[in-house]
C-alpha positions in Angstrom: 0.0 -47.1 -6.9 0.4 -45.1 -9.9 -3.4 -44.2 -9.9 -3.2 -43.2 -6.1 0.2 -40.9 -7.0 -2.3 -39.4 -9.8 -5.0 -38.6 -7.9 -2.8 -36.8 -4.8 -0.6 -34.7 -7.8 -4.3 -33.6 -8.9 -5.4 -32.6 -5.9 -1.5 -30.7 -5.1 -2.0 -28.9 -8.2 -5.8 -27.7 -7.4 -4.5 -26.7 -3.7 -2.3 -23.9 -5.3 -4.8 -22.5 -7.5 -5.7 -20.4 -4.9 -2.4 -18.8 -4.2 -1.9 -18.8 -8.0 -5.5 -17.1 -8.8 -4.8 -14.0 -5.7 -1.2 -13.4 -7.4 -2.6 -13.4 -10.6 -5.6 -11.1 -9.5 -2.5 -7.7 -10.0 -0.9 -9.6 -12.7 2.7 -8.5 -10.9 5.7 -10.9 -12.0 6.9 -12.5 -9.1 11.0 -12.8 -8.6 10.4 -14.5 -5.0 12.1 -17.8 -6.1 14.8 -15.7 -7.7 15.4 -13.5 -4.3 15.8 -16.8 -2.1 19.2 -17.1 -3.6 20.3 -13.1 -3.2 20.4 -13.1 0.3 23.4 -13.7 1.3 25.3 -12.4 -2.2 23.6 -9.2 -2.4 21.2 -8.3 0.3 23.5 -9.0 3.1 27.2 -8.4 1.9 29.3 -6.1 2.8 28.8 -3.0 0.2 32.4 -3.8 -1.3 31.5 -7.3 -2.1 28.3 -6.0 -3.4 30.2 -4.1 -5.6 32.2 -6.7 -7.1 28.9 -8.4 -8.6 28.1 -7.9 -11.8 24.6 -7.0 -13.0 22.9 -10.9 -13.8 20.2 -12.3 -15.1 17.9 -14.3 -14.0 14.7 -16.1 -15.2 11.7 -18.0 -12.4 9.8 -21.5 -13.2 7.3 -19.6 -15.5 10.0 -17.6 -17.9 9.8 -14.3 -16.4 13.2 -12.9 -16.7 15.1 -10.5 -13.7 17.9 -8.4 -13.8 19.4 -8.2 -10.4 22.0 -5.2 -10.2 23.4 -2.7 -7.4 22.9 1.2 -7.9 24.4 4.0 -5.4 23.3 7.2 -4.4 25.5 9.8 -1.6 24.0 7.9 1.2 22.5 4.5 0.8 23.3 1.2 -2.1 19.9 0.3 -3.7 19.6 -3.5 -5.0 17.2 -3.8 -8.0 15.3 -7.5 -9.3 13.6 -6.0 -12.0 11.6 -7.6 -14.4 12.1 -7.6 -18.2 10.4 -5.0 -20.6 10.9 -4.4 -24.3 10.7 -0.7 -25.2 10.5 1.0 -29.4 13.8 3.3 -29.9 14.0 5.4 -32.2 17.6 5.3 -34.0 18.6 8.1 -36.3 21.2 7.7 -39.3 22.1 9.1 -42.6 19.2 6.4 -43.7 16.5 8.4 -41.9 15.0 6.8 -38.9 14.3 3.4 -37.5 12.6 2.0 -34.8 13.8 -1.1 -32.9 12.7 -3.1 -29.8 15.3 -2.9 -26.6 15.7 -4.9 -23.7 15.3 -3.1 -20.6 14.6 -3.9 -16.8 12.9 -0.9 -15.2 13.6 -0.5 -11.0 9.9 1.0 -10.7 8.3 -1.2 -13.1 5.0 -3.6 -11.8 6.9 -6.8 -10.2 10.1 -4.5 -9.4 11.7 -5.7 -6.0 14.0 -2.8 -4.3 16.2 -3.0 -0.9 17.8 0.0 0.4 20.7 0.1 2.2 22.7 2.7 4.5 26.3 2.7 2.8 27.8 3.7 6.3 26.5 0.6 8.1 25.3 -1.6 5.5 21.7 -2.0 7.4 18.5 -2.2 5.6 16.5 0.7 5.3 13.4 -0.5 3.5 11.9 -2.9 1.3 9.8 -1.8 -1.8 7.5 -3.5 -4.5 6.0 -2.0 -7.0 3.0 -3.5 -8.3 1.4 -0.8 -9.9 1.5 0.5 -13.7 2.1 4.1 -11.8 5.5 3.8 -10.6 4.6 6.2 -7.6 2.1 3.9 -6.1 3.5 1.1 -4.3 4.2 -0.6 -1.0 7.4 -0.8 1.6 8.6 -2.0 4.7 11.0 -0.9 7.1 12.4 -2.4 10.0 11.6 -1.8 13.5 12.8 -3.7 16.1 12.2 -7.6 15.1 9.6 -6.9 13.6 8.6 -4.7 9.7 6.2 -2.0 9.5 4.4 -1.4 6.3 3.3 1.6 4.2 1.2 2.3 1.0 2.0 5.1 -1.0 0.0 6.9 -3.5 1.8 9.8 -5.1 3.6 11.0 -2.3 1.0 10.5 0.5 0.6 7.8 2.5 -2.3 5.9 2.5 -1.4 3.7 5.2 2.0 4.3 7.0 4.3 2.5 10.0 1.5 -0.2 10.4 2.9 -3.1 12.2 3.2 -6.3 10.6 4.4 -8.9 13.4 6.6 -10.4 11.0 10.4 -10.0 10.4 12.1 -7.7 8.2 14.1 -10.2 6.6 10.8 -12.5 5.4 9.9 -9.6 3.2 14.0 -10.9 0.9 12.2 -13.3 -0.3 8.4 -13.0 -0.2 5.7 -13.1 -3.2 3.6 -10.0 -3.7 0.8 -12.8 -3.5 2.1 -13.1 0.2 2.9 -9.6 0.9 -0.8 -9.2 -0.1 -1.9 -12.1 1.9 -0.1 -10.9 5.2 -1.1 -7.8 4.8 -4.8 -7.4 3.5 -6.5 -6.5 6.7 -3.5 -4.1 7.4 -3.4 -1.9 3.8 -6.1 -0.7 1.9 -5.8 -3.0 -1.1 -8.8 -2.1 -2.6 -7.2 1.1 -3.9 -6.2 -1.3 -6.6 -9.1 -2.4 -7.8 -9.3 -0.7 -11.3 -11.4 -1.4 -14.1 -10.3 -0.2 -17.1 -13.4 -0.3 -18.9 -14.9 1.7 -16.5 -14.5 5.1 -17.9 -16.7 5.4 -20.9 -18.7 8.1 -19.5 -15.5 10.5 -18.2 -13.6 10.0 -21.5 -17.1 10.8 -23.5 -17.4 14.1 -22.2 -13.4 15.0 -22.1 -13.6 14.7 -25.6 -16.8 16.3 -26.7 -14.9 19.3 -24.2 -11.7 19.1 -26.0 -13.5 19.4 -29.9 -15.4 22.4 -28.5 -12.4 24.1 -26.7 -11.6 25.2 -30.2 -14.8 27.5 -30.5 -14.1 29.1 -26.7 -13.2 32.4 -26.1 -12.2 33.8 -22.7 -14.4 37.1 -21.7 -14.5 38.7 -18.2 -17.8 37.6 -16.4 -19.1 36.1 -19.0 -21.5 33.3 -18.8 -25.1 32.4 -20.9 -28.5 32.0 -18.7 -30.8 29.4 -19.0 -32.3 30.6 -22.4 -29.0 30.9 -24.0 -28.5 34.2 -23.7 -25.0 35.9 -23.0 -25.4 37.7 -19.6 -22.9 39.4 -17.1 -22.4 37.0 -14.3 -21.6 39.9 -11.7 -25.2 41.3 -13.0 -27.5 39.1 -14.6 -27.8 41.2 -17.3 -27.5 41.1 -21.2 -23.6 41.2 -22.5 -22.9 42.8 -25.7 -20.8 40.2 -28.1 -18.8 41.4 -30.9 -19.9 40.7 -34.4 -16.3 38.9 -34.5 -17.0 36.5 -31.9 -21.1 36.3 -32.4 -20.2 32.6 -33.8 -17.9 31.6 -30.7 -18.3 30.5 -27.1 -17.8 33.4 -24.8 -17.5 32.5 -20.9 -15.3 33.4 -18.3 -13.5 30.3 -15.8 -17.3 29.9 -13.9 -19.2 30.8 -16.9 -17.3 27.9 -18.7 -18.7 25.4 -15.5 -21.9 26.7 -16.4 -21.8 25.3 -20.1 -20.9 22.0 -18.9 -23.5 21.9 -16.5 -25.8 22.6 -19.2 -24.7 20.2 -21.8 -25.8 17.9 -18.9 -28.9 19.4 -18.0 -30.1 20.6 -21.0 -30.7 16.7 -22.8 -32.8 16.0 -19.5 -35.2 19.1 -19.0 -34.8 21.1 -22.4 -33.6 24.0 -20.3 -30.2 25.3 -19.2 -29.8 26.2 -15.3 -30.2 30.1 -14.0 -27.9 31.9 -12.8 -29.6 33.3 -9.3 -29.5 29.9 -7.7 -25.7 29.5 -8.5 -24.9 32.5 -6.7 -26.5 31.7 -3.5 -23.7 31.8 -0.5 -22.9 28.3 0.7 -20.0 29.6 3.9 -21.2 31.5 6.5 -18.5 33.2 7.6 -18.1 35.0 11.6 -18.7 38.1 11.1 -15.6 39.1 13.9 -13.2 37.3 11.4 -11.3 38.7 8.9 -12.7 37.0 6.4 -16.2 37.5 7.6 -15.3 41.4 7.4 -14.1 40.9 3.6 -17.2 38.7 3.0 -19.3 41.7 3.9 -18.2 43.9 0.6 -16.4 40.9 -1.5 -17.2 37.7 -2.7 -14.7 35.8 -1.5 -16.1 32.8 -1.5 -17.4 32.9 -5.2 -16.1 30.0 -7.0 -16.9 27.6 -4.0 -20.2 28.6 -4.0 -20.5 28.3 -7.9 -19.1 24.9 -7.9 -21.4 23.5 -4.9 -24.6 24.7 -6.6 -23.6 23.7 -10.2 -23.6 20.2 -8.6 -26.7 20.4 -6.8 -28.2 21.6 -9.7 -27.3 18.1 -11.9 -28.2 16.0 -8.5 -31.3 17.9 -8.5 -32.3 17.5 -12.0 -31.6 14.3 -12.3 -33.6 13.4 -9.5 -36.2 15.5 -10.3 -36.0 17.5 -6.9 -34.7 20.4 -5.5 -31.7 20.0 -3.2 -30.0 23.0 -1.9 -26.0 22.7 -1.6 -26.0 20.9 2.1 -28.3 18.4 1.6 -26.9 17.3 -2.1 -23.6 15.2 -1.1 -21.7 16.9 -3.7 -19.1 18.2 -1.5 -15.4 15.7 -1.6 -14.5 15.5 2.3 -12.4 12.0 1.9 -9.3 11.4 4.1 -7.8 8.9 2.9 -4.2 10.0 3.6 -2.5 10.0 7.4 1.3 11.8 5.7 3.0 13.2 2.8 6.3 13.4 1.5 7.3 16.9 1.0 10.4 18.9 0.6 11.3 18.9 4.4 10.5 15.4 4.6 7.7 13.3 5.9 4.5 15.3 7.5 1.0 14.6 8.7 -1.8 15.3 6.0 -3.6 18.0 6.3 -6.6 16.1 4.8 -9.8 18.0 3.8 -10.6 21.5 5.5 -13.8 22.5 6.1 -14.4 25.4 3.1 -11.1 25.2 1.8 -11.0 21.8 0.5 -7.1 20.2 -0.3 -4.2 21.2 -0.7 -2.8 21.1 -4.4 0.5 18.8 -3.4 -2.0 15.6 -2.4 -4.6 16.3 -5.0 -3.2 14.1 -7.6 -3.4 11.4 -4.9 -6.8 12.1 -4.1 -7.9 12.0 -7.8 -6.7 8.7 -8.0 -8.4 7.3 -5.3 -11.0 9.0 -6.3 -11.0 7.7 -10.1 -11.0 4.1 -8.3 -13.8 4.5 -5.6 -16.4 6.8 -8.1 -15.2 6.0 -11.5 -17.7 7.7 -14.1 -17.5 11.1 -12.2 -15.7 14.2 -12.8 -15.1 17.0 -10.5 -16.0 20.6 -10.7 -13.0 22.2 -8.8 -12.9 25.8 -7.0 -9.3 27.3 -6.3 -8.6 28.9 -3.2 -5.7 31.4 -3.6 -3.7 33.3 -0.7 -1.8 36.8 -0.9 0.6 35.2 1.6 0.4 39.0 3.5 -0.3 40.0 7.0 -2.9 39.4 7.6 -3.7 36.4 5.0 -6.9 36.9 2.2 -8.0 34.3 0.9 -10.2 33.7 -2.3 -12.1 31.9 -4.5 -12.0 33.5 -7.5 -11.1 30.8 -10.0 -12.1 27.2 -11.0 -11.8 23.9 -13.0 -12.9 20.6 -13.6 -11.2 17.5 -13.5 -11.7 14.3 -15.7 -9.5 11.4 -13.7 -9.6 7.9 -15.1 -7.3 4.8 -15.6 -6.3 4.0 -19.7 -6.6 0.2 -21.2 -3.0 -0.1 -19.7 -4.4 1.0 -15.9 -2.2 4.2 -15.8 -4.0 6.7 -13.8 -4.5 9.8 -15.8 -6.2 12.9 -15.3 -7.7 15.9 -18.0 -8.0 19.2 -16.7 -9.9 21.8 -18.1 -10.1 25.9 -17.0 -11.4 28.9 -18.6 -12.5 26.7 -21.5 -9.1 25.4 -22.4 -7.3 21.7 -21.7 -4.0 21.8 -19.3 -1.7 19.7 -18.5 -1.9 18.5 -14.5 1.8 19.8 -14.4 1.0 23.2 -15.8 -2.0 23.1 -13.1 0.5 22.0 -10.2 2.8 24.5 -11.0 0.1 27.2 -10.9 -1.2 26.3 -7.8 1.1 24.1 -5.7 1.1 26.5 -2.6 -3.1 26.7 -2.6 -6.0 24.5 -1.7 -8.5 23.5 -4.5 -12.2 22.3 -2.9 -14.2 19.2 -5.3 -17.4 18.8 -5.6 -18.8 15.1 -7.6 -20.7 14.9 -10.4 -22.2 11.6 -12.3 -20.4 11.4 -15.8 -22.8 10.5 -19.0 -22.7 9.8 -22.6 -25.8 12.2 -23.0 -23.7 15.3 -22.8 -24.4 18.0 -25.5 -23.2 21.4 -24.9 -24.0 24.2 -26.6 -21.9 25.4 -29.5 
């Protein structure tokens, strides 16, 4: 008997492994067990009995501890199990500083469980778990009929949004994230959550040979170097006096800084930096009846797009030892992952890319990241398409950039942006250029990269 009971707890144990290896897989703490016994307390009380709950603590079968608490806004009661964190503090004193470790239970943290709730009605509004170590990228359901539709949301865009579930709202109180996964992975596009942390040697490589050399960059008006190393107008093609005072320095304009990228690149492979003529060649034929195509005629409009396409066909074409012109390279980003964003006036359908404009600068932090997951070990030669916002509209390319996106050893999306041979902050960048488009084109990341300088 006893060896009969052994044998069936073995193979109980082993049956579970599964379930315990896919919720493992995000390595999100799981309050499920903890929720089954909220229900009727917290996530279906009146808000006034709500009230009258403290904030508790609770801990799973594993150890994991959860604060459970209630916090309001003007219009809706939010109900938290949030999993434990310790934090460093810095306390000041007469003494100097010191630093201590504090308990704290995050509401966005990975494992977070939040129910929303209209404070008029006391209906649910949505469901949300966090999962991610970006507290903007998480998943939510909302209630719709009998039945929960799901979303996944990257940064304020949606990469899946009202997609049915067939289950009940209510399932979702107490569910795992090893279910909500389970139930849902032919629904969401889990595999934007497939990060590998060590898969960034490359993109961090050449952010930081970038970053020692920023210091030895100069800004100069159409300034780039051609292919022997010599400093040339880029307007021109011809020589470009440097001053005795910066005759030591790097001295490059936004695209002439591209340039010297690109050739840290090529230069290790052929022993030769890339020519200018090539990178000025028009990739946007524009009607000639448009406005633009009028402007196009006496202006180039289109400069930085084409000098972003062609720098990338240049490294696809070195590297494979043939010539590709710009349309037959691949270098150009057209994704679409997104079907909405969340803006100021509310939920909206995504643009998505535009055909010679590229994406607008309010989803391209969400586009990076899915980019950083799906191409990790590339970077991204960016051209910015500004508007005068006048009657009628111009729009140019006249300035550019490059972005390094990756995920850190703690798989926290991050992205470096360099332009006109200095490192800003994505902020600063937003800021700048919220209300314009910015086009991408791809390039392969590598540990061989020696610029010049």
């Amino acid at each position: 008997m006893k060896k009969r009971f052994g044998i069936a707890l073995f193979a109980l144990i082993y049956s579970v492994l599964p379930l315990f290896a896919l919720y493992n897989r995000f390595g999100v703490p799981d309050s499920s067990e903890i929720r089954e016994g909220l229900v009727e307390s917290w996530f279906e009380a009146p808000l006034m009995n709500v009230r009258m709950n403290r904030p508790e603590v609770r801990t799973n079968s594993i150890g994991e501890k959860f604060q459970i608490r209630l916090e309001e806004t003007e219009d809706t009661f939010n109900v938290f199990v949030a999993p434990h964190a310790r934090i460093e503090v810095d306390i000041y004193s007469d003494k100097g500083r010191d630093t201590e470790l504090q308990d704290v239970y995050p509401g966005d943290a990975s494992g977070s469980f939040l129910l929303v709730r209209d404070k008029k009605t006391g209906k649910p509004l949505r469901i949300r778990y966090y999962f991610s170590s970006d507290s903007e990228v998480f998943v939510q359901f909302t209630p719709f009929d009998r039945i929960a539709l799901c979303d996944y949301v990257i940064f304020g865009c949606y990469a899946a949004k009202g997609v049915p579930t067939g289950l009940p709202f209510k399932r979702f109180y107490s569910s795992s994230f090893e279910q909500v996964v389970r139930w849902t992975e032919n629904m969401l596009p889990w595999q934007y959550n497939r990060i590998y942390k060590d898969g960034y040697h490359s993109v961090q490589q050449m952010m930081n040979v970038i970053r020692e050399k920023c210091v030895s960059i100069i800004p100069v008006e159409d300034a780039m170097y051609d292919e022997n190393g010599d400093p040339v107008f880029i307007s021109t093609g011809k020589p470009r006096p440097v001053s005795t005072e910066y005759k030591d320095m790097i001295t490059v304009n936004g695209a002439g800084f591209l340039k010297w990228i690109a050739d840290g690149i090529t230069e290790p492979l052929t022993g030769g930096r890339l020519k200018r003529e090539p990178l000025i060649l028009p990739t946007v034929d524009y009607k000639s009846v448009g406005f633009q195509g009028i402007l196009s005629e006496n202006y180039a409009i289109s400069f930085t797009l084409d000098w972003i396409r062609n720098l990338a066909s240049a490294i696809v074409s070195v590297r494979n030892r043939k010539t590709y012109l710009f349309n037959e390279s691949g270098v150009d980003v057209k994704l679409e992952p997104f079907t909405a964003e969340i803006t100021e006036k509310g939920i909206i359908n995504s643009a998505g890319y535009i055909e010679n404009s590229g994406y607008q600068v309010n989803c391209l932090k969400s586009m990076l990241y899915i980019l950083a997951v799906t191409e990790p070990e590339t970077f991204y030669f960016g051209a910015i398409r500004e508007t005068d916002r006048k009657s009628p509209e111009v729009k140019v390319f006249n300035e550019c950039c490059v972005f390094f996106p990756y995920f850190d050893d703690k798989g926290r999306f991050k992205c470096v942006v360099f332009k006109d041979g200095s490192e800003i902050s994505f902020d600063e960048f937003y800021s700048r250029y919220c209300l314009d488009f910015v086009s991408l084109t791809r390039c392969q990341a590598t540990e061989q990269f020696f610029p010049a300088g």
